[in-house]
Every structure is written in structure tokens, then in C-alpha cells.
N, C-alpha and C positions, 0 to 999 in steps of 0.2 A: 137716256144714254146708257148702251149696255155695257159692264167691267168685266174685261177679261177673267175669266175663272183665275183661281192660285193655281199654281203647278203641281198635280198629283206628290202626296208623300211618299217618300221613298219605306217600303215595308224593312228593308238592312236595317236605314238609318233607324227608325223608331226602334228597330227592335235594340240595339247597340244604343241608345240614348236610357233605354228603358233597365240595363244590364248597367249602367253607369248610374243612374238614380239608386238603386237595388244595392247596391256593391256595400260590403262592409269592411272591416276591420280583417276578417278572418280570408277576404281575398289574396291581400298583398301575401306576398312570398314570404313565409319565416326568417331566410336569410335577411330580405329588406329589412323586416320587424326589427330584427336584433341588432343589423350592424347600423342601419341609418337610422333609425328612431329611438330604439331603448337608451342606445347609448348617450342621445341628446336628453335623457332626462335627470335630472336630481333624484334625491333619493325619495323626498316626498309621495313624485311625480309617480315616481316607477313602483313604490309600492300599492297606489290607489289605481295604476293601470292594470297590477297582475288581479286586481278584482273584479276585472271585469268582464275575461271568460279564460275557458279553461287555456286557451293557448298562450295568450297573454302571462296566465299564472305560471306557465313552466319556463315559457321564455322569459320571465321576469326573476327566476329563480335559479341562474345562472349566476355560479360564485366570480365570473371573469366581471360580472355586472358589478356586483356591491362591492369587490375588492377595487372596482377604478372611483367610484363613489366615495369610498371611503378615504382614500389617496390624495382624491383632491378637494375631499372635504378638511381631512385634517392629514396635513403633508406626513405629521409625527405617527403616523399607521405604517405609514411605508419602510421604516426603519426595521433591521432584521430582528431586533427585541421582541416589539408590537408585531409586527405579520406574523412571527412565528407563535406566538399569542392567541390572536385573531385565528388561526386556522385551527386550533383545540376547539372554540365556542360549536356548543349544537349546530349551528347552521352559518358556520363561521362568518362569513362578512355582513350577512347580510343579520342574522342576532348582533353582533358587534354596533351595527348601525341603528338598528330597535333600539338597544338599550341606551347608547352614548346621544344620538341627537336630539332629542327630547332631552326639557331639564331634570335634576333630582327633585323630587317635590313628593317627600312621603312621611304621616304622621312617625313619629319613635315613642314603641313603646316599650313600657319596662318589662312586660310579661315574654316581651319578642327574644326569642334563643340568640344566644352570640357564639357564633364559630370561629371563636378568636385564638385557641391554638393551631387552628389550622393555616390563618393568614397567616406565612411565615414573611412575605414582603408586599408591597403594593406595586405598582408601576405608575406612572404620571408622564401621560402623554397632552405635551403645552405647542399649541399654536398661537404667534400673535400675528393678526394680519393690520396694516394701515392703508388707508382708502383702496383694500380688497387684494391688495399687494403682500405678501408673506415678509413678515422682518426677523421671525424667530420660530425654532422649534426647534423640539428636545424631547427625549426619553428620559426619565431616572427612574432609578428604583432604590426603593427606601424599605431596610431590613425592620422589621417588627417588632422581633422576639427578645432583644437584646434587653439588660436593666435599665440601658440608658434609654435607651427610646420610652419603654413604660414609663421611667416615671420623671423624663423632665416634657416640657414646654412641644406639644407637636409643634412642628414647622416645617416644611418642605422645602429648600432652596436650589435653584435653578442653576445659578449664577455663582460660580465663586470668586469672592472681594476684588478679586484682579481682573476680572473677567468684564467687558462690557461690550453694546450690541449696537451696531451704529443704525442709523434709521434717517428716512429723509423729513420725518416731521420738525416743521421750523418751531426754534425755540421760543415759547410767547414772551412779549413786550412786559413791561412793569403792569399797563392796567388791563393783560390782557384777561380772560375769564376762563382759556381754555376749551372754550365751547366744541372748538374744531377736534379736540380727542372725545369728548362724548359722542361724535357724528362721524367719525372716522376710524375709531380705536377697535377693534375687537379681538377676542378672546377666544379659546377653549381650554381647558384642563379638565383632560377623561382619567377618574381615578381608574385601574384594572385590579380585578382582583386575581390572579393568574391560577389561583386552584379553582376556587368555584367559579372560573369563567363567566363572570363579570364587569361590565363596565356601568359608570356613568359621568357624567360632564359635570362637574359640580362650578360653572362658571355661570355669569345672566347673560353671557354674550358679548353685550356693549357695557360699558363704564354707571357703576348707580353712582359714583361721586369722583370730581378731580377736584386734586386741593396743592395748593399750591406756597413749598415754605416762603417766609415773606424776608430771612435771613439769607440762604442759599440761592435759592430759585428752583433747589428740586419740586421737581411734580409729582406726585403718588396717584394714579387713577386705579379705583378700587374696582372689583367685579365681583361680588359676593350670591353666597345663594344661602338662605336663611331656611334652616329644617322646625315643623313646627311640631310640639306636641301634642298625640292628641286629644287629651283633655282639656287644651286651651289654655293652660297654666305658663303664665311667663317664665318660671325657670327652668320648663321645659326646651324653651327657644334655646337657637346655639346658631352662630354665623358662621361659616366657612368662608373666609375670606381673604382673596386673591389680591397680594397688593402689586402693581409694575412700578416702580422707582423712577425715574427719568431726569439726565442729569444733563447739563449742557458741554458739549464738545467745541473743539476751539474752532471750528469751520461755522460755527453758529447754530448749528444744529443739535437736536436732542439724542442721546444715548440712554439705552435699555440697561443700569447699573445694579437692576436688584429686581427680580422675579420671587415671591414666595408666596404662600400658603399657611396659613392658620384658624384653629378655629376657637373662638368667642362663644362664651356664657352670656347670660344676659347682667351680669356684674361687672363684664368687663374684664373676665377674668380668661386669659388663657389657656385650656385643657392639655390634660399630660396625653403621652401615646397611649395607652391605655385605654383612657374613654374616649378620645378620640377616635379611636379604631372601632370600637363599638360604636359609637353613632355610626363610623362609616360603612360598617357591615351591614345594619341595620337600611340603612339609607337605599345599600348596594339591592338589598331582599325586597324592595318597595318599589312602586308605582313608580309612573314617569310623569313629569307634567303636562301641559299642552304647547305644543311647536308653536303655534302663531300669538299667542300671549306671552313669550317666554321673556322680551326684552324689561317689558311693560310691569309683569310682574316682578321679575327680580329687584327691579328700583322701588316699587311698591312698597314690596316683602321690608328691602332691606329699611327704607324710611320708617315702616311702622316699627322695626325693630329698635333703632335710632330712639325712637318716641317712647316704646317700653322703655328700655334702659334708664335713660332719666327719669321716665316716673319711677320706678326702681330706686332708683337712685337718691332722687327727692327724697321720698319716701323712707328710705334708712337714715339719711341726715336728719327728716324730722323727728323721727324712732330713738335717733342717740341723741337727738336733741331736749326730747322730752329726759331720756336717763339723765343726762349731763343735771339738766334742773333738778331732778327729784333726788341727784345726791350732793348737789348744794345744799338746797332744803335739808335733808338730813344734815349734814355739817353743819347746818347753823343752830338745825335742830338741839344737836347735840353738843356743841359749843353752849349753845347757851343753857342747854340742863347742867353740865360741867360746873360754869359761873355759879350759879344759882345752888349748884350745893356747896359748892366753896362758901358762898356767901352764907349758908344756913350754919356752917361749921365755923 
């Protein structure tokens, strides 16, 4: 039995099937490129697209691009303090987004210059979002140069005493664990350095610890980024560490009662503005870490810190422990050489 032949191909169609196999990136219209695609991407996104030709790279290099990225990465850029900021940086929003979304993560060394007459104030730009929802954000800026700031207690406060942030997160039960702000809580705090135009985010993103009073019911969820020395030496280490406060409101729900910043020795001890500022400058001249480990490590970082400390810590109590004994031993030493001449006279 004979099968009808198929029906001659059309030479149009193939040739138009063949211009659509073939087709690349560099067909579509540049206007398309920029308004309906670039704009759909994050920052990540858009900087690993301009690498991969040249058209890409200029249309990716459009400051209208990294100023709407940065806006609604972190709402607290849009404020006239910060954008007017952001547009001094070499290649303004889109350096501003290099430096700040990546975390801090750089050894400190003592040989490394400090430009610390020049930092006359910092800036602190704070975002907190809950289940991706925005509950807070704020500018300050915190003077430097003054004797108070040198030499008491660094501390950045957000918040003042009267001040509080309502939020829809429900307030947990007596045996609740909190789990739901580790899974839901996040963070940024972008230090700016506004002479050497600089930033970086010294938060881990999500929460490395919620603890919760067992008197009040305040909640503290902490967000730290832990700077390491790099010789390896523990008293090199130092915490930067973001405490949120969270108090409960008469509708049942939690309120935002205290935003701050400080940073930690490995003693426990809190740094004056002084050295303070020097880590931060230091910090500010250094590497970035890696975007997609950022959560993971900070809790990490901050645990092994946790674990120094009290070895640290052990270890001085056994250290004055031993003194304590060995000047008993002497007193009785010497108590009884005392007796003993008494006795001879």
C-alpha cells in the first residue's frame, strides 16, 4: 500500500524557524532590554547579566537601574540624607550596592592606617523587615569627633526611651521558643562613611540568637557580625552587635522599644568611640564576604565567638584562681614563719 508523500516545506517557513533558533540576546530592542527585563532583576541578577556582553554591560550600568535596586532593597537609601550620599560614591548606586550588600567580613590589622581625623560623623542606615514586610527604617547620624563620644561606651541608638514601633508580629506564649523571629525577622544596618564614600552592612541578615526575659517577656533578637583578626589570636576578635528589643503592646501584639548597636571584645567588654571607629574604618578599607553564605556564617561566626569568650573567660578564673591559692600559701607561709620566731624569742 502506497502513503501519500508529506506536503513540500515551505522554504519562508524554514527560513523564519531558522532566524528564531539563531536569535540571541542582542536581537531584542534595547528599549525592551531595559524597561521589561533589567528592571525585573535584583541586584545580584543584573550585575552577572552586565557580564555577559558588551550591550548588556552599558545597559546594566544605568544609575536609574541601581538607584530603584537600592530603594527597595533598603527603603532607608531613599531618604534625602542617604541619596544625597549615594550620588558623591564613584559610580554612585550601583558602588553604593557593591559595597553595602555583601557582608563585612575583613581580617584587622594593627599595621593597617586609620583615617580617623577625617571621619568627622558616620551615618546608619537601619531596615527591619517581618515576613518581607517593612516595620522600620531610619537614618541617623552619629558625630565622632567630640570627647564624649572618644571616650565613653560606643553605642548607636535608633530609638529614643518614648519612642516605640508597632509591628504585626504576635506576641509568644509562656513556652513559646520564638522560632517564628529566627524565620521571619530580618535586618540591615549599612554603616556610611560620607567622606571616603563608603559603606558596608555590618548586620548577618536573619537573627544568630532570640532570648527571651523570663521576668518581663521582653524578647532581644540579636544580629551580629563578628570581625576576625588576622593572626588568629582571640583578642583580636570583636562583635558588632545589633540588639532589637521587643516589648508587648496592649492589643497583644509585639512593639520595636529599643534598636542599638555596639561592639564587644572578646572579654566582654564594650569599646569606647575611639577604637571603635578604628575597627570601623578598618573594616570600612576591607573585603566583602560571600552573598549566598551570609546568613549561615554570621550565626556560625557569632557561636564560635560565644565558645572563645568563655574559654577566655574559664581560663582567667583559673589564672586568678591559681593567684588566689599561691597567696594563701604565702599568708600561711608567712603566718607561720611569724609564730615560729615569736616562739624562738
Amino acid at each position: 500500500m502506497a502513503y501519500p508523500s508529506p506536503p513540500p516545506v515551505s522554504t519562508a517557513t524554514t527560513t523564519a524557524d531558522d532566524r528564531r533558533a539563531t536569535a540571541t540576546i542582542s536581537d531584542i530592542h534595547s528599549d525592551v532590554l531595559e524597561t521589561h527585563i533589567l528592571t525585573r532583576l535584583n541586584g545580584r541578577t543584573l550585575a552577572s547579566a552586565a557580564c555577559t556582553s558588551t550591550q548588556l554591560h552599558t545597559l546594566a550600568s544605568q544609575e536609574s537601574l541601581w538607584t530603584n535596586i537600592c530603594h527597595s532593597t533598603w527603603p532607608s537609601t531613599a531618604l534625602p540624607r542617604v541619596r544625597d550620599i549615594i550620588s558623591t560614591f564613584p559610580n554612585g548606586s550601583r558602588s553604593f550596592f557593591s559595597d553595602s550588600f555583601p557582608p563585612a567580613d575583613t581580617a584587622i590589622s594593627g599595621n593597617q592606617s586609620s583615617n580617623h581625623d577625617n571621619s568627622s560623623e558616620l551615618i546608619s542606615a537601619v531596615d527591619i523587615y517581618y515576613k518581607n514586610k517593612l516595620i522600620f527604617s531610619k537614618v541617623v547620624e552619629t558625630e565622632t569627633v567630640s570627647g564624649w563620644f572618644i571616650c565613653s561606651p560606643f553605642r548607636i541608638d535608633l530609638l529614643d526611651p518614648k519612642d516605640t514601633v508597632a509591628t504585626q508580629m504576635p506576641h509568644p506564649n509562656t513556652d513559646d521558643t520564638c522560632q517564628y523571629l529566627e524565620d521571619d525577622l530580618t535586618l540591615s544596618w549599612i554603616i556610611i562613611d560620607p567622606i571616603e564614600r563608603r559603606a558596608m552592612d555590618l548586620s548577618s541578615h536573619r537573627p544568630v540568637s532570640v532570648q527571651r526575659h523570663w521576668l518581663s517577656g521582653e524578647v532581644q533578637v540579636w544580629f551580629t557580625t563578628v570581625l576576625t583578626g588576622e593572626k588568629g589570636s582571640a583578642s583580636e576578635f570583636v562583635q558588632c552587635g545589633i540588639v532589637v528589643t521587643c516589648g508587648r503592646s496592649t492589643e497583644g501584639e509585639m512593639r520595636v522599644i529599643e534598636v542599638s548597636l555596639q561592639v564587644e571584645d572578646m572579654d566582654g567588654m564594650h569599646l569606647n568611640g575611639r577604637d571603635s571607629l578604628v575597627i570601623l574604618e578598618r573594616t570600612l578599607e576591607g573585603k566583602r564576604g560571600k552573598t549566598g553564605r551570609r546568613e549561615a556564617e554570621g550565626k556560625r561566626k557569632f557561636l564560635e565567638f560565644q565558645e572563645r569568650k568563655t574559654e577566655r573567660k574559664e581560663r582567667r578564673l583559673r589564672t586568678e584562681g591559681a593567684l588566689d591559692m599561691m597567696c594563701v600559701a604565702f599568708g600561711i607561709l608567712g603566718f607561720t614563719s611569724l609564730g615560729l620566731y615569736i616562739f624562738c624569742i
